[in-house]
C-alpha positions as CSV (number, residue, x, y, z in Angstrom):
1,X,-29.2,12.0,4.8
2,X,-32.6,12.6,3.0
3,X,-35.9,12.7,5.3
4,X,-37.0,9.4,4.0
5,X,-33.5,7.5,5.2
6,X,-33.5,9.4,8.6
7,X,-36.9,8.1,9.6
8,X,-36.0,4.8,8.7
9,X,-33.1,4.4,10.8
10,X,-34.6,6.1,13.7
11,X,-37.3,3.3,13.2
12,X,-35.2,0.4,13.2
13,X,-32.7,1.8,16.0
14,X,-36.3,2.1,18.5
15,X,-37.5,-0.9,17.0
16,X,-34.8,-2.9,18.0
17,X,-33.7,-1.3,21.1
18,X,-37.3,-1.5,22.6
19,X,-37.2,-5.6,21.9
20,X,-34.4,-5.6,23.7
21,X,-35.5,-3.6,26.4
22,X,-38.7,-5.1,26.7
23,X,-36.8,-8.9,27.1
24,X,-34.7,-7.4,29.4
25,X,-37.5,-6.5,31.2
26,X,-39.7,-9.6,31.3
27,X,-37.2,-12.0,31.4
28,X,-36.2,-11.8,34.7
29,X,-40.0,-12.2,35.4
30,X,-40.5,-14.7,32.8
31,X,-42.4,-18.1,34.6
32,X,-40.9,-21.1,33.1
33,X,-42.7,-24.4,34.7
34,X,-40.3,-26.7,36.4
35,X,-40.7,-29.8,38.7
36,X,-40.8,-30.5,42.2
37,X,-36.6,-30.5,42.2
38,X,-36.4,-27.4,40.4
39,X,-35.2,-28.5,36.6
40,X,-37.4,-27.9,33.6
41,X,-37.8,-31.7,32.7
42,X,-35.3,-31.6,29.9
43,X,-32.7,-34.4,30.8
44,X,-29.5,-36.4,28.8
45,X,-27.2,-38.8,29.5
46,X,-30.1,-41.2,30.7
47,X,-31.5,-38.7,33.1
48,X,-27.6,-38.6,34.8
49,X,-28.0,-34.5,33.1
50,X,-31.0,-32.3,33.9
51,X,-31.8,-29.0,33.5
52,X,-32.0,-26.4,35.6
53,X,-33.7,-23.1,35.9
54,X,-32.1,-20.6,38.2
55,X,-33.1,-17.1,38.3
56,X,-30.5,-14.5,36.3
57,X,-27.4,-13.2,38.2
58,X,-27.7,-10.0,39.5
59,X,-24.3,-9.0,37.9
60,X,-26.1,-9.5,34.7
61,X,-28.9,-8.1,35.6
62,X,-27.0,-4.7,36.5
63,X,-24.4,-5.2,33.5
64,X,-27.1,-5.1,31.1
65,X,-29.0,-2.3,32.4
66,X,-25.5,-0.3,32.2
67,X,-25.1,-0.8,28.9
68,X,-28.8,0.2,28.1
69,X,-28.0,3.5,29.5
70,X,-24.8,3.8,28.0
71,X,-26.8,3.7,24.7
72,X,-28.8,6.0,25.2
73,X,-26.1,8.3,26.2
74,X,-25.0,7.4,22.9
75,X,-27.3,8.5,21.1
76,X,-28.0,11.7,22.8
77,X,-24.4,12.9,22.3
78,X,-23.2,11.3,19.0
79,X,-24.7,10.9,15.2
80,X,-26.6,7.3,15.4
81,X,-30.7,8.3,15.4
82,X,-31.3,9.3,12.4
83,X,-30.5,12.5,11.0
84,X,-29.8,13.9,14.8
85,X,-25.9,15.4,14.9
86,X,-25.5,14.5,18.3
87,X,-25.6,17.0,21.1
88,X,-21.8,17.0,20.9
89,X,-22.0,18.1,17.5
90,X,-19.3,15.4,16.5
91,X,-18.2,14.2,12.9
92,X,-16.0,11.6,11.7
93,X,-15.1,14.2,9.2
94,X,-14.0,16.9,11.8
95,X,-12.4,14.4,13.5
96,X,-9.8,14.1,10.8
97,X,-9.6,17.5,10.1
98,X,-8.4,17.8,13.7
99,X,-6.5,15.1,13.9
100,X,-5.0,16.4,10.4
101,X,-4.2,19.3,11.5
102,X,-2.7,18.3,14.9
103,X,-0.1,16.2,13.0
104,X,1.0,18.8,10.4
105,X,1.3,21.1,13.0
106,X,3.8,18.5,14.9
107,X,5.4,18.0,11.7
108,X,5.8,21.9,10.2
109,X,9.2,22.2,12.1
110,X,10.7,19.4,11.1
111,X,10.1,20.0,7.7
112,X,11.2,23.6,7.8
113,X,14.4,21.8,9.1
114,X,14.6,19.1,6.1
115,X,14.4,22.2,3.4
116,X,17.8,23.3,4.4
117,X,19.6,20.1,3.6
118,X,20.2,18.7,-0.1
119,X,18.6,15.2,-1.0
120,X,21.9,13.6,-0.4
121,X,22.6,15.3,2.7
122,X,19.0,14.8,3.9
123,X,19.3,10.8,3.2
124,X,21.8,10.6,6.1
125,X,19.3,12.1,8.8
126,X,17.7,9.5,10.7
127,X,14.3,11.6,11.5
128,X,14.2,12.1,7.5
129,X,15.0,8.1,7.2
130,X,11.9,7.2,9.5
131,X,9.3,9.4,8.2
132,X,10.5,8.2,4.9
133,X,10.7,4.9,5.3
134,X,6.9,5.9,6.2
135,X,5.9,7.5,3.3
136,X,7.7,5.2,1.0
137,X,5.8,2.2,2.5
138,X,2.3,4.0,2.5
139,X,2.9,4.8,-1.2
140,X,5.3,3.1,-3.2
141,X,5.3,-0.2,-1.2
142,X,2.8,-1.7,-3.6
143,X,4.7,-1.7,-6.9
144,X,8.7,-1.5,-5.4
145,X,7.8,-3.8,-2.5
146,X,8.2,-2.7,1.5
147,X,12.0,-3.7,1.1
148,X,12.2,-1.6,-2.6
149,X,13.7,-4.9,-3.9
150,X,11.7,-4.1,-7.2
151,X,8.7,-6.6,-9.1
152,X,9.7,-7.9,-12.0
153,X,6.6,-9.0,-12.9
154,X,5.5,-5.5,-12.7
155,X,8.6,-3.9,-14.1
156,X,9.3,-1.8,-11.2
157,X,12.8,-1.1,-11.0
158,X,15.2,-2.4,-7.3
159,X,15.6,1.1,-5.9
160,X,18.2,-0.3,-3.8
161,X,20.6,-1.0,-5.7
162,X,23.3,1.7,-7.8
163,X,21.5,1.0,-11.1
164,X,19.3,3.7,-12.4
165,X,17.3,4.7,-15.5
166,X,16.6,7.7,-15.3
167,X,19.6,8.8,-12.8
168,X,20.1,8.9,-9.3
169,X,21.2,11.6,-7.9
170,X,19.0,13.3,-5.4
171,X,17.6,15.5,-8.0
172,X,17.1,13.0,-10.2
173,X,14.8,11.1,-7.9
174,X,13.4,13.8,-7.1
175,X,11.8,14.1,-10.3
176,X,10.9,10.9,-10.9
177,X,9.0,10.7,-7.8
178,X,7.4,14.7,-8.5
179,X,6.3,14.2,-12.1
180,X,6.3,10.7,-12.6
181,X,8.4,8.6,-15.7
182,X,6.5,6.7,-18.4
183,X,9.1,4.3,-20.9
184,X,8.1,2.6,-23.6
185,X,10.3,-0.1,-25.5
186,X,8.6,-1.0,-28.7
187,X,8.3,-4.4,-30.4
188,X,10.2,-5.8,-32.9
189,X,8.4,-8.5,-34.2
190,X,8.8,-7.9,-37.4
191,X,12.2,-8.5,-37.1
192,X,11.1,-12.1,-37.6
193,X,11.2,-15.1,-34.9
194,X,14.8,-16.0,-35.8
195,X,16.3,-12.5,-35.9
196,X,14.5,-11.7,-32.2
197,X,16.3,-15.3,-31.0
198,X,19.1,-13.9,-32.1
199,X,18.9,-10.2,-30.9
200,X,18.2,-12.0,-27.4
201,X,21.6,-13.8,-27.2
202,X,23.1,-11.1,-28.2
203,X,21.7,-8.7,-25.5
204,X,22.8,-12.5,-23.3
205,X,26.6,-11.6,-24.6
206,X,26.8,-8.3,-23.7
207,X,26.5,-8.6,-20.0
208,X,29.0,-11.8,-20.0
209,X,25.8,-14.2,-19.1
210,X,25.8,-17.5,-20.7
211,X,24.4,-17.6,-24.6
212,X,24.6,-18.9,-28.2
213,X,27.6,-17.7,-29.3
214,X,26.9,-18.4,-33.1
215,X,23.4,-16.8,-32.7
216,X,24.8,-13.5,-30.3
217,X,27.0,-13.3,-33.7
218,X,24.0,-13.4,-36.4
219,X,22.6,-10.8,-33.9
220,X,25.0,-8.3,-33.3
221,X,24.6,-6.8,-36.8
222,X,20.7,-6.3,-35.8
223,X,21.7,-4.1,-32.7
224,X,22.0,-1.0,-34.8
225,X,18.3,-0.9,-34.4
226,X,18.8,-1.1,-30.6
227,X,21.4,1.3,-30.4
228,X,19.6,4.4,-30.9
229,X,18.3,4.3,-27.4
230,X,20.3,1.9,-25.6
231,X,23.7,3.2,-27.0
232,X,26.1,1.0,-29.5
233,X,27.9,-0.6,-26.5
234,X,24.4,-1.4,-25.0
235,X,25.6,1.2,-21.9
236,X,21.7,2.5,-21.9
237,X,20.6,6.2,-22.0
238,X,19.4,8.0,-18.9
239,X,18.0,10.6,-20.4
240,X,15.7,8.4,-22.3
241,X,15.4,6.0,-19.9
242,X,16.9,3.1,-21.9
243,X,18.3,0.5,-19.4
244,X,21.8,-1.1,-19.3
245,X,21.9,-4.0,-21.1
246,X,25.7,-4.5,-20.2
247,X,25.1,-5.1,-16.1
248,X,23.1,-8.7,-14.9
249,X,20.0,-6.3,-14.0
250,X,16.8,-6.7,-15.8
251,X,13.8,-4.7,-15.4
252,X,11.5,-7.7,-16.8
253,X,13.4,-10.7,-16.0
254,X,17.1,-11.7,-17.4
255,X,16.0,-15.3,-19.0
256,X,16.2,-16.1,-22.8
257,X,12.3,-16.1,-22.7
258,X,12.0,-12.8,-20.8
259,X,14.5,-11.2,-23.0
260,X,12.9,-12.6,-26.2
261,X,9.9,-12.1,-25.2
262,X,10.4,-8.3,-24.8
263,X,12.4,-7.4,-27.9
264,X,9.2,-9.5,-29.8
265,X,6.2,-7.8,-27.5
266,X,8.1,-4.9,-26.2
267,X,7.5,-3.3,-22.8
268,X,5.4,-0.3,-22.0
269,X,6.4,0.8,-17.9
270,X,4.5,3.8,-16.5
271,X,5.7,5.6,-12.9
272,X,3.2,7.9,-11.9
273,X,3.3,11.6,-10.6
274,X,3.1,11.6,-6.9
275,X,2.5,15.0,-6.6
276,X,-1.1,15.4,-6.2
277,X,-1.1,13.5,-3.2
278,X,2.2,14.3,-1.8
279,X,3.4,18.1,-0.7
280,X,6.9,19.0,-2.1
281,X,8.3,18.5,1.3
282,X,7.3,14.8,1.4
283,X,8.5,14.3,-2.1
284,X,11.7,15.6,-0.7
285,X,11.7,13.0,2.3
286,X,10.9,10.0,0.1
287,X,13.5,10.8,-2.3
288,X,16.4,10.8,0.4
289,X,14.9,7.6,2.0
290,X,15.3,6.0,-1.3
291,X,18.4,7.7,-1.8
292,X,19.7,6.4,1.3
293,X,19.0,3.1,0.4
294,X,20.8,3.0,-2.7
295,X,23.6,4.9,-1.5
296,X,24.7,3.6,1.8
297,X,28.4,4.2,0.9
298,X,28.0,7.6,1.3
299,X,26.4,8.1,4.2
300,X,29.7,5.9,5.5
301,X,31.9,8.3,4.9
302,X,29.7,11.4,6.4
């Protein structure tokens, strides 16, 4: 804090504590005039309500004065006047440096423990599923939701579930949540407006979900453009992050308007790399919690 700020908080700090202490002062010994009965001559109700003047309760009195001196304790022991540290020499900053460092050390032996176990093995260890469940809801929560149900609207994929796009075994999400994924599905607009109708109930067919059967016809010969990522039987790539087109999971919404709308527009869907702000170890932990949700089978039979 510059020398100019300082001595402008320390003014308005004894500014407005000396007002205050200065009514506290007086207005116990504040005259107010008031009639022969004792009220101040202020009435309502047709004179059935009058006010009164009564001197303040000593509780009050006392209460107030405490808390004066508690300020000034304040003050003298924490950051508040100005630039003055405080005689305790206290810092919000060192505070969480403490406070940091009093949970990592809490935490250090647990997560020697969780580097012996495998991702799959790790997802079936409840202390590993809480401090997951944790770190999943501080971090991914926002795009996958606090249930990992997925956002359509966002294309964020339902981590719950057994479908993947980039593969799920623990490795496989441990990458994705390490380095991050970024998936692009161009447009094909140029296709024309027909052709993408038709494409669309195609796409409709291959999963069994109601369509055009005439137009899924006319647009099974344009799926040869398709297949190069997403495989001739629609099956989807992992490795390149192409979805399954043959399953009733969509990453942008399964309706003729969603699907038309991304073969026409395309989709551009960008995971990113969590590790700048989480260690390896935490990866590690929010990889099993996820795995854990997805594969609940397995942990059955453990």
């Amino acid at each position: 804090m510059s020398t100019g700020w300082s001595l402008w908080v320390m003014f308005l700090v004894v500014l407005n504590m000396g007002i205050t202490f200065f009514l506290y002062l007086w207005g116990p010994r504040a005259k107010i005039p008031t009639l022969p009965d004792g009220t101040s001559g202020h009435v309502w109700a047709h004179g059935v309500l009058r006010e009164g003047v009564r001197k303040l309760p000593l509780w009050w009195v006392l209460f107030s004065g405490a808390m004066f001196v508690i300020g000034f304790i304040y003050l003298a022991l924490f950051p508040g006047f100005g630039s003055f540290k405080g005689l305790l020499g206290w810092t919000s900053h060192g505070e969480l440096a403490h406070n940091v460092a009093v949970n990592e050390a809490t935490l250090a032996p647990l997560m020697e423990r969780f580097k012996l176990y495998p991702v799959e093995q790790l997802a079936s260890d409840p202390a590993a599923q809480q401090m997951g469940k944790v770190l999943f809801e501080d971090n991914c929560a926002a795009c996958h939701q606090r249930s990992a149900k997925g956002n359509v609207a966002l294309g964020a994929p339902d981590l719950s579930d057994g479908d993947w796009l980039y593969g799920g075994s623990g490795s496989d999400i441990t990458t994705s949540i390490h380095d991050g994924r970024s998936g692009v599905m161009p447009p094909w607009a140029s296709l024309g407006a027909d052709n993408v109708k038709n494409l669309a109930q195609y796409v409709l067919s291959l999963s069994g979900s109601p369509h055009d059967a005439a137009k899924a016809a006319a647009g099974q010969p344009l799926f040869a453009t398709c297949a190069a990522c997403h495989g001739a039987e629609g099956k989807g790539n992992q490795a390149l992050g192409a979805p399954n087109l043959t399953d009733h999971i969509w990453l942008h919404g399964g309706s003729v308007a969603d699907i038309e709308k991304t073969i026409g527009e395309g989709r551009q869907g960008h995971m990113p790399a969590w590790s700048p702000r989480l260690s390896d170890e935490q990866i590690r932990v929010v990889a099993a919690y996820v795995y854990h949700l997805s594969h609940p089978a397995d942990e059955s039979r453990q």
